[in-house]
C-alpha positions as CSV (number, residue, x, y, z in Angstrom):
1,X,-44.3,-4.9,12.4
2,X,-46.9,-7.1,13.0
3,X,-46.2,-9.2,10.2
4,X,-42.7,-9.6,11.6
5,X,-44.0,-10.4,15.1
6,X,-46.2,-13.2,13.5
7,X,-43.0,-14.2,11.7
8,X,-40.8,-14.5,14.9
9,X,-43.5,-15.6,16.5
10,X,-43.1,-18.9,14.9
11,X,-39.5,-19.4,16.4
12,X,-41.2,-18.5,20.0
13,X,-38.2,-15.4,20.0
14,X,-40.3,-12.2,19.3
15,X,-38.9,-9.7,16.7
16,X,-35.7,-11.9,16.2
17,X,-34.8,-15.3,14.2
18,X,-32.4,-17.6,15.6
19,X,-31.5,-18.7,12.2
20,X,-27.6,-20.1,11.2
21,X,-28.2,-18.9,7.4
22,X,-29.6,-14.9,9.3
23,X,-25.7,-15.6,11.4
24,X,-24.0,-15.9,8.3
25,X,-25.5,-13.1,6.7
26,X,-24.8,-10.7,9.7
27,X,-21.4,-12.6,9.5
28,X,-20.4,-11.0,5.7
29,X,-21.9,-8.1,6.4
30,X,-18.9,-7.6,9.6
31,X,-16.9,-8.5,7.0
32,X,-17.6,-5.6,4.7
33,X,-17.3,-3.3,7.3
34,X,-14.5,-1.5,9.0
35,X,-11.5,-4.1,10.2
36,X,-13.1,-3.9,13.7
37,X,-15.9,-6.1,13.1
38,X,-13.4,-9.1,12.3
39,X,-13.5,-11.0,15.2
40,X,-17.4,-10.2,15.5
41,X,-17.8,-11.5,11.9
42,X,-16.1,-15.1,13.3
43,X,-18.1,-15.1,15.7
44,X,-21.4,-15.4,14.0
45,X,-19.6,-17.9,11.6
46,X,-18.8,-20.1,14.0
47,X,-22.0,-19.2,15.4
48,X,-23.8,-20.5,12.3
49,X,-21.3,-23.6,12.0
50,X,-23.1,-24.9,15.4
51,X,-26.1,-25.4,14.3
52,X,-24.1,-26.7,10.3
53,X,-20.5,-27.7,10.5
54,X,-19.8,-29.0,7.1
55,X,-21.8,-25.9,5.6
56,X,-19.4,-24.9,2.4
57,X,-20.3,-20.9,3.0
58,X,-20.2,-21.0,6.5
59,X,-17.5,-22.7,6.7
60,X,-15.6,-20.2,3.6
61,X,-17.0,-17.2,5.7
62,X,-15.2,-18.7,8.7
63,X,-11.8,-19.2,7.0
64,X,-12.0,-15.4,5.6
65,X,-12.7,-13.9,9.0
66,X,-9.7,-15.7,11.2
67,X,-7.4,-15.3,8.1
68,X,-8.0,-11.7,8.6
69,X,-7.0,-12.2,11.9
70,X,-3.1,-11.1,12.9
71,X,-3.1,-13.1,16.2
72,X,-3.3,-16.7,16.7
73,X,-1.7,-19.1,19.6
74,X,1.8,-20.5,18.7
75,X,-0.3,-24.7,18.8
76,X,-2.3,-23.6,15.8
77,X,-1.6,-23.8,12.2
78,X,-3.5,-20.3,10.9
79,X,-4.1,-21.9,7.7
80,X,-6.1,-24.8,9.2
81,X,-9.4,-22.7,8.7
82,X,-8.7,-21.8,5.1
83,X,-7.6,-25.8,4.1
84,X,-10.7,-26.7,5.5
85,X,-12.6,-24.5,3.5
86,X,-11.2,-25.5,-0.2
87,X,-11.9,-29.4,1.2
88,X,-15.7,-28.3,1.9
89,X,-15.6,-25.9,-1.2
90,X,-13.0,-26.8,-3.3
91,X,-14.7,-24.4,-6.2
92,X,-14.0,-21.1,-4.2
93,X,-10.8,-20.0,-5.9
94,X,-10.7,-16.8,-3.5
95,X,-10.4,-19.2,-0.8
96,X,-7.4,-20.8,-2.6
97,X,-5.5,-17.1,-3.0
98,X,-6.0,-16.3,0.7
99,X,-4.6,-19.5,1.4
100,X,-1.2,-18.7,-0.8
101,X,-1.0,-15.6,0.9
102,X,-1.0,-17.2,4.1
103,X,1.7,-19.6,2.8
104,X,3.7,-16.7,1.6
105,X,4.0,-15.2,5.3
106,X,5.2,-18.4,6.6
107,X,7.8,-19.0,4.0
108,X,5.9,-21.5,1.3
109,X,6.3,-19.6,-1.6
110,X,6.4,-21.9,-4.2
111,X,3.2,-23.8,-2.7
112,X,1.6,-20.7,-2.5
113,X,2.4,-19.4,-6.2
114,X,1.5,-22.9,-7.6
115,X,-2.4,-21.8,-5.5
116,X,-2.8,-18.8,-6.8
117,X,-1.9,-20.2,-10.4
118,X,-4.6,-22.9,-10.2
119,X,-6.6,-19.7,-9.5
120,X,-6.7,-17.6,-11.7
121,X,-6.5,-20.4,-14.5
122,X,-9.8,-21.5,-12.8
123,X,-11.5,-18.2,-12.4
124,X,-9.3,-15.4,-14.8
125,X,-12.3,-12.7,-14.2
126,X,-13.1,-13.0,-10.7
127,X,-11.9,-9.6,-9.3
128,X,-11.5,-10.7,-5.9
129,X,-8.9,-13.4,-7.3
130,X,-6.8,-11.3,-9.3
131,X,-6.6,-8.5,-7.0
132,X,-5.6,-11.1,-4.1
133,X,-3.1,-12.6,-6.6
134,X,-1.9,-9.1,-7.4
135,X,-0.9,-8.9,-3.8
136,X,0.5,-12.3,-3.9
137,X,2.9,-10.7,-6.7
138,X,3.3,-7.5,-5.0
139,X,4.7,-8.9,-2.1
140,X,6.8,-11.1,-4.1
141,X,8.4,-8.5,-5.9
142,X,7.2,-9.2,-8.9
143,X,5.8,-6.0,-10.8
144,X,5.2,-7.1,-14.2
145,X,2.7,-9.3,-12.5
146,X,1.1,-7.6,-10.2
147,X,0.6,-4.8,-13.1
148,X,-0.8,-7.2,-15.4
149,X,-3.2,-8.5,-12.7
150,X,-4.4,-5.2,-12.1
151,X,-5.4,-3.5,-15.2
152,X,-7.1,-7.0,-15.9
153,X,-9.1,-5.7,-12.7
154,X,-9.8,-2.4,-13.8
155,X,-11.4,-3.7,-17.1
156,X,-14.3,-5.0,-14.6
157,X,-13.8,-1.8,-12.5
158,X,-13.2,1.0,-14.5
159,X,-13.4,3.7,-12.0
160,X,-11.7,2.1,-9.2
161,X,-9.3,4.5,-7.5
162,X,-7.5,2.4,-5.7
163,X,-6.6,0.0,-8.8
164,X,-5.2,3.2,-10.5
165,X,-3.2,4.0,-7.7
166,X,-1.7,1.0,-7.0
167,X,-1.1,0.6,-11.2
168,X,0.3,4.0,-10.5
169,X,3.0,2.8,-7.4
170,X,4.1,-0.1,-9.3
171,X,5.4,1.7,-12.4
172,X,6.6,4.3,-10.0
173,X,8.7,1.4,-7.9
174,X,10.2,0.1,-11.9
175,X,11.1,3.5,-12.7
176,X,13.0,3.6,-9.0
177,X,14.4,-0.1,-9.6
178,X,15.8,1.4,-13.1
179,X,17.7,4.4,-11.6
180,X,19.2,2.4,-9.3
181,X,20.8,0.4,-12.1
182,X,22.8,3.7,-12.9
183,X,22.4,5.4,-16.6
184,X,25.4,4.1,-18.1
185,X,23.6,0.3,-17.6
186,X,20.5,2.0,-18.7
187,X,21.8,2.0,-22.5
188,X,18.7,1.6,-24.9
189,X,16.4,1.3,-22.3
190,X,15.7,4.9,-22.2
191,X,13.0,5.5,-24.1
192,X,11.0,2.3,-22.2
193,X,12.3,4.2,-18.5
194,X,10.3,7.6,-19.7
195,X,7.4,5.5,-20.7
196,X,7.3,4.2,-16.9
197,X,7.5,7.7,-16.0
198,X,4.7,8.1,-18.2
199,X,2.1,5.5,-17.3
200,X,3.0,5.9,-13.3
201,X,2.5,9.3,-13.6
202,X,-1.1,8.7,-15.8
203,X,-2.4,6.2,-13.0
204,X,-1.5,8.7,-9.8
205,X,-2.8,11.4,-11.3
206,X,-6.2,9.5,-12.0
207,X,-6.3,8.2,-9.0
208,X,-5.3,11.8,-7.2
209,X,-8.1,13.7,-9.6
210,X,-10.4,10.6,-8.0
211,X,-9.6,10.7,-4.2
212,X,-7.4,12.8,-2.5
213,X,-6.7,11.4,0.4
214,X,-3.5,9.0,-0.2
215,X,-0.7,9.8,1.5
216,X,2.0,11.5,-1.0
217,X,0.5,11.0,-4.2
218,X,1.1,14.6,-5.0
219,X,4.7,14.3,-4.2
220,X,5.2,10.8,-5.1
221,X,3.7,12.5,-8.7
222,X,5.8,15.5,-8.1
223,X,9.0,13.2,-8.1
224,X,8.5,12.0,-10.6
225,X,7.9,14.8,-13.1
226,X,11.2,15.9,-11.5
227,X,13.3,12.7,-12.9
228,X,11.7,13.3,-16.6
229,X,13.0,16.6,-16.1
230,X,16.2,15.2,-15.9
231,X,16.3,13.3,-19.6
232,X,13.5,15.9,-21.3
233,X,12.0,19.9,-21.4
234,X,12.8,22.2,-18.0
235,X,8.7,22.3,-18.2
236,X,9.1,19.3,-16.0
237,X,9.8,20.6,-13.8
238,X,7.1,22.9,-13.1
239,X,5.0,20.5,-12.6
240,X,6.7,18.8,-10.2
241,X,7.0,22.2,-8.2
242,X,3.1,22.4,-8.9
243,X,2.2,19.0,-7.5
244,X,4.7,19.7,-4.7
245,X,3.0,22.7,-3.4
246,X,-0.4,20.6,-3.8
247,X,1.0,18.1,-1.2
248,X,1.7,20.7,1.1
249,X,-1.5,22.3,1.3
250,X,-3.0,19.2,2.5
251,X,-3.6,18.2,6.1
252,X,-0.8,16.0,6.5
253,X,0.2,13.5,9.4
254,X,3.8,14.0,10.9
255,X,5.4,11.3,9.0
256,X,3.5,12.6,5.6
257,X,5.4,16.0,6.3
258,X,8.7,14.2,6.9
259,X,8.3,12.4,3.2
260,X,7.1,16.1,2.0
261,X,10.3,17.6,3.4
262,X,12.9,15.1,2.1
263,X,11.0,14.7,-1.1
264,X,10.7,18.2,-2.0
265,X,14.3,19.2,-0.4
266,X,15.5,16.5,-2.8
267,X,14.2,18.4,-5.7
268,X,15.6,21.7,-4.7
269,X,19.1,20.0,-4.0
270,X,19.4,18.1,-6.9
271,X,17.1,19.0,-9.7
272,X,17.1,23.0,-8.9
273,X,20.2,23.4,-7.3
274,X,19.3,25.4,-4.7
275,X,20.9,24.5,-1.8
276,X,19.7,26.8,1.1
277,X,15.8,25.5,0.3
278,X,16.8,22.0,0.6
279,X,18.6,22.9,3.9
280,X,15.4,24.7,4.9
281,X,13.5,21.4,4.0
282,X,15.6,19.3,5.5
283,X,15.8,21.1,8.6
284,X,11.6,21.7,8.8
285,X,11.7,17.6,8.9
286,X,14.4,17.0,11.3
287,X,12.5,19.2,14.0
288,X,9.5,16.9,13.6
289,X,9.9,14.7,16.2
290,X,9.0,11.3,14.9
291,X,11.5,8.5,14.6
292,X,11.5,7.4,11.2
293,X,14.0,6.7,8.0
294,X,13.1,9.6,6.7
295,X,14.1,11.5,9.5
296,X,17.0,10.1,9.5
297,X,18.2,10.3,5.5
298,X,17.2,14.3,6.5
299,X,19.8,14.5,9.1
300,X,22.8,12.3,7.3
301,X,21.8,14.8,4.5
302,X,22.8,17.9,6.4
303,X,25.7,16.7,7.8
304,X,27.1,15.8,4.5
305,X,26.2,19.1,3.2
306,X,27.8,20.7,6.1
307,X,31.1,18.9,6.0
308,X,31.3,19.7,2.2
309,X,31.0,23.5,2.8
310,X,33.3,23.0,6.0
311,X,36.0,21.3,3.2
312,X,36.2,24.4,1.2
313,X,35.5,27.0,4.3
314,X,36.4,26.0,7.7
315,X,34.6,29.2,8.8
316,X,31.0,28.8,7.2
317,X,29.2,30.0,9.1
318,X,26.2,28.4,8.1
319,X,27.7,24.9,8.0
320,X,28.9,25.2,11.5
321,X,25.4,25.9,12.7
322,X,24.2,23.2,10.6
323,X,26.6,20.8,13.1
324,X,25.9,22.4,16.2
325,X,21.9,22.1,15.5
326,X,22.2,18.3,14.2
327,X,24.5,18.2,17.5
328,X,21.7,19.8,19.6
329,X,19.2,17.2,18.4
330,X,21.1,14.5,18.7
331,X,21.7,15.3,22.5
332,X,25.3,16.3,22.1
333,X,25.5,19.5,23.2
């Protein structure tokens, strides 16, 4: 302690520094935090930028705190900050990513993906570039890409749960996009569809063996064991029942146990045909009440169901009381 006081002593501030390079360090170190500390992170930028304005890392600190930032006032261009920062730094190719990304919300596509290709053809191992980029490509759309970016990643990061579950939800959207296409389009792409089905299920389950706690990877897994069910072995679908069950003995928020409920009421409707379970299901996530599509898909669900059984038996019972509930929750009665 002394030899700190002597220190500080020097800059007549006992026991603190009034430094611009101790500002930016305390500046990063916001950054890595929780997203609470953003606007205190900017702050000791620009706090460090007084005392250095054309400081390349201050300045790059700067830009990555306010583009973190959702708000800014309609006279300002929110990618002023980050422009400055490649003119001042025109080496940092993160800078250059979060810059596209900014682009991206605001329309500019093409400029941005003509950034993030300069990039990564400048820095193709940086990991905070390619997992930027990947978002640049997620948000386009684009999951070839985004995949590829990824597992380029996760050679630098092996262990990384979150790479393996976000390798895992992008071959789990392709094996989504496929069905939607229909099976008789499908043709010879069968054998490629169950190797989606494959690899999505391998990442989740990695990244569920790793971590827990993201929302619906057991039944997002679950899911899809239950569409190779469909094209392979019935042992599929034990699995999926398996990884459905894991889901719901987690603590789960309200709209977690609406995806639960329409997930798993989906597998009993369609893939076990057992139609009073998925009611059950359906129902359990109706009575949650939380706005939300899911909620929603729940309650066209049972109505469909119930005007089905009502076609063939006007007097089932259980269909009527599937109206007159739906009617009771929808303020009808």
């Amino acid at each position: 302690m002394d030899k700190v006081k002597q220190v500080c002593a020097k800059f007549s501030r006992p026991y603190r520094i009034e430094s611009p390079e101790l500002d930016c360090e305390e500046g990063w170190a916001r950054l890595k935090c929780t997203t609470k500390q953003i606007e205190r992170a900017k702050v000791c930028f620009e706090k460090a930028l007084e005392k250095n304005p054309k400081n390349p890392e201050f300045t790059s600190g700067w830009a990555i705190a306010s583009s973190r930032l959702a708000n800014w006032p309609p006279s300002q261009d929110p990618t002023d900050p980050l422009r400055k920062a490649i003119r001042l730094n025109p080496d940092d190719q993160y800078i250059k990513v979060l810059l596209a990304l900014k682009l991206q919300k605001m329309k500019e596509e093409d400029k941005g993906e003509s950034l993030v290709e300069e990039a990564l053809k400048k820095a193709p191992d940086a990991t905070d570039v390619l997992l930027s980029a990947a978002k640049f490509y997620r948000n386009k759309r684009s999951c070839n890409k985004t995949i590829k970016l990824l597992r380029k990643a996760l050679e630098h990061m092996p262990h990384n749960t979150y790479l393996h579950y976000h390798i895992g939800s992008c071959y789990r959207t392709q094996v989504l996009q496929t069905l939607k296409v229909g099976e008789n389009k499908m043709c010879g792409e069968r054998k490629k569809f169950l190797e989606q089905i494959e690899l999505a299920v391998e990442y989740l389950k990695k990244a569920d063996e790793n971590n827990g706690n993201f929302s619906g990877i057991c039944s997002s897994i679950a899911s899809l064991y239950a569409i190779a069910g469909e094209y392979k072995e019935a042992g599929y679908y034990e699995k999926a029942e398996y990884y459905f069950q894991k889901e719901f003995s987690k603590e789960l928020t309200p709209v977690a146990k609406q995806v639960l409920h329409l997930r798993y009421g989906n597998f009993q409707l369609y893939q076990m045909k057992c139609a009073d379970k998925a009611i059950h299901h359906f129902i359990e996530g109706v009575k949650i009440n939380l706005e939300s599509k899911e909620r929603e898909k729940m309650k066209v669900k049972l109505q469909k169901i119930a005007q089905t059984r009502l076609s063939k038996n006007e007097a089932d019972s259980e269909a009527l009381h599937l109206l007159a509930f739906l009617q009771e929750l929808n303020g009808e009665a």
